[in-house]
C-alpha positions, 0 to 999 in steps of 0.5 A, spaced: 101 807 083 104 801 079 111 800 079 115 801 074 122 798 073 126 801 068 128 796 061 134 791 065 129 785 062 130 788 056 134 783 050 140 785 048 141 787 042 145 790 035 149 796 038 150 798 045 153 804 049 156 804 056 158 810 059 161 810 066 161 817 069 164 820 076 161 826 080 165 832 082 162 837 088 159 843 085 153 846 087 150 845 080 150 837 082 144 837 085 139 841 080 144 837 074 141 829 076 134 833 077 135 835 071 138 828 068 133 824 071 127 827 068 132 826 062 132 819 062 125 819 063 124 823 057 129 819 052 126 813 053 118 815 051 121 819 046 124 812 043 119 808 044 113 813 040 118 816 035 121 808 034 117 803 037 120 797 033 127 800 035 127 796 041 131 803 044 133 803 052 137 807 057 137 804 064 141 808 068 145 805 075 147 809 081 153 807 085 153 807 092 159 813 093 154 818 089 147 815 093 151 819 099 153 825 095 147 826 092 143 824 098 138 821 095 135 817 102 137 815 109 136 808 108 140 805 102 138 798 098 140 794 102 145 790 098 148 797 095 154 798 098 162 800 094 164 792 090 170 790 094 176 785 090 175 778 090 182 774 089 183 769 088 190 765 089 191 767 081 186 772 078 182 778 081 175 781 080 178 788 081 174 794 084 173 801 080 170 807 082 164 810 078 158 814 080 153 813 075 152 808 070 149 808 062 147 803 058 145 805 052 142 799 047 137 800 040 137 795 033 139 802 030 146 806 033 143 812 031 139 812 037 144 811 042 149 816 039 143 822 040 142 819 048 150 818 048 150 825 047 145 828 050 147 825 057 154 827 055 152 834 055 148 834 061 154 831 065 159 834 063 159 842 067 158 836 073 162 830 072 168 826 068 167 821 064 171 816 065 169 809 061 165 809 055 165 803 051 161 801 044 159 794 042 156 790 038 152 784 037 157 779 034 154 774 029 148 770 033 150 772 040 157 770 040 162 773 044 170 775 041 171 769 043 167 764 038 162 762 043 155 763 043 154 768 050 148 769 055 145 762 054 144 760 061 140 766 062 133 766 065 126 767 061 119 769 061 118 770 068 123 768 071 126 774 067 123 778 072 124 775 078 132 774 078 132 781 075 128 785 079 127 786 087 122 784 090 118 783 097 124 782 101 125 790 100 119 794 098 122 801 098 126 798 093 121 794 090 122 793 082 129 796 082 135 792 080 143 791 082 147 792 076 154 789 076 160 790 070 166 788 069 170 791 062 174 783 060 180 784 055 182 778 052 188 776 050 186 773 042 192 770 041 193 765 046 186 764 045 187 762 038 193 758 040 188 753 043 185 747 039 178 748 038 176 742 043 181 745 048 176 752 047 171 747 048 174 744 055 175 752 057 168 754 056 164 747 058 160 748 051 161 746 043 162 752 039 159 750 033 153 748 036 153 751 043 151 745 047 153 744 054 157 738 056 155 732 061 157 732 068 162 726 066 165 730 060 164 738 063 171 739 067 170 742 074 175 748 071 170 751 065 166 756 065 159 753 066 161 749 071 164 755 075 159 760 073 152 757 074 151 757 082 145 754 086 143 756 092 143 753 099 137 749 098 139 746 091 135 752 088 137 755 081 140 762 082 141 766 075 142 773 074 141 776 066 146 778 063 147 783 057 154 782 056 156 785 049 163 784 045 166 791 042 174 791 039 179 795 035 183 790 030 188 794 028 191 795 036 189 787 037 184 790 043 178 786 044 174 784 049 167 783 053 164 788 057 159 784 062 154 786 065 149 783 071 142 785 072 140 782 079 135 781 084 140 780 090 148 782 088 150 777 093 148 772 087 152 776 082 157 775 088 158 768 088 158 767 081 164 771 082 167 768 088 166 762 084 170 764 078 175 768 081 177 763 087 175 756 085 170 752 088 174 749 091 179 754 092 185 754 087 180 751 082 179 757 078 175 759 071 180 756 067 177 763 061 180 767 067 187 765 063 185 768 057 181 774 059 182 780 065 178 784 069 179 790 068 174 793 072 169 791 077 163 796 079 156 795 083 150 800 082 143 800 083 138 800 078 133 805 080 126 804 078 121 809 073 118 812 080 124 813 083 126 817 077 121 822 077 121 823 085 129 825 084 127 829 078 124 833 084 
């Protein structure tokens, strides 16, 4: 039998949803996931028979705390395990718990909202709500912050192969660990920068989203910071998916980061990278203007795996 992952490859698109549950203890949690896998099977047919063109998904993630309490297997993925902080001399990737995880996307907000609320239901007799974030696809692919988001992600083939897991754990080939983190940003000493200080923060113009040179780049920026190679000088990338969501009339904006990955030790030492410094004490200068507020790992099982829980 082929395996089939769920849509972490997926692009982003115009309207996401993320929703973050927390189980309680119940004898109805059992039959309730049983339930919400074959759930999240169906949403997904549905969509793409009724509206094939949509572009419409639901992944779902499973964190390490509900994996033992839903008792899904003796051996775990082998990189699942709960995300512990990582500080640094002045900013930290902090940790918050979460059971499962949603991450709803479609060109058409109807779509999502009907899957939002039909999770929802299925949930609530069981679990609490605990996040629920909508964002949106801010002009060509921008974040809150002006800059074009997502440029360094991977392509065709290579999509796949940082996105997914492969040989190297085959129970749990074609599944996915899911990385996210809520920022909130403080706009208005990010628009006390010039916009050539902004470039210097981001490592890229904003007009054009070109990446400065190794001689220009500062050793601070995102860029810089962000994109990691492997001990042999091999590429290492994960593919995001993050999306920008805000209330104007509160001055509440942010971006919700989101990493699909082959391995979460890539994921991280990208954040090792920004949160601590490379080297230590030189940390990603958008920490100054951006908080993590969340920081949560799951596991992204595949479709088969789905309809094996759904009993």
């Amino acid at each position: 039998m082929s395996i089939e992952s769920q849509n972490v490859t997926d692009y982003p698109n115009s309207n996401t949803i993320f929703m973050v549950w927390k189980l309680n203890d119940g004898p109805q949690l059992k039959e309730a996931f049983q339930q919400l896998c074959a759930l999240i099977l169906n949403l997904n047919n549905s969509a793409f028979n009724r509206f094939p063109d949509s572009r419409a998904s639901c992944v779902m993630g499973i964190g390490f705390d509900a994996w033992k309490k839903l008792n899904l297997s003796t051996t775990l993925p082998k990189e699942l395990v709960n995300f512990e902080e990582i500080k640094g001399v002045k900013h930290t990737a902090v940790s918050t718990s979460g059971d499962l995880h949603f991450h709803l996307r479609a060109d058409n907000n109807s779509l999502i909202f009907d899957m939002a609320i039909e999770i929802s239901k299925l949930l609530a007799p069981v679990a609490e709500s605990i996040l629920e974030i909508h964002g949106f696809k801010y002009w060509d692919a921008r974040s809150i912050l002006g800059f074009v988001d997502g440029t360094e992600n991977p392509h065709g083939e290579d999509r796949d192969y940082f996105a997914k897991i492969g040989d190297e754990d085959l129970q749990y080939k074609g599944g996915s660990y899911l990385f996210v983190q809520k920022y909130m940003h403080n706009m208005d000493a990010w628009k006390g920068l010039s916009t050539e200080q902004q470039e210097r923060v981001i490592g890229r113009s904003k007009e054009n989203d070109i990446e400065m040179s190794d001689t220009v780049k500062p050793s601070n920026s995102h860029i810089a910071l962000a994109n990691i190679e492997g001990e042999n000088g091999e590429e290492l990338k994960i593919v995001r998916d993050n999306m920008p969501f805000g209330s104007p009339s509160s001055n509440e904006f942010g971006t919700y980061f989101i990493a699909y990955s082959s391995t979460f030790s890539t994921t991280k030492k990208m954040l090792t990278n920004m949160f601590v410094g490379d080297p230590p004490g030189n940390y990603d200068r958008i920490l100054d203007f951006s908080t993590a507020v969340t920081g949560t790992l799951f596991f992204v099982p595949t479709r088969n795996m789905l309809d094996e829980f759904s009993g």
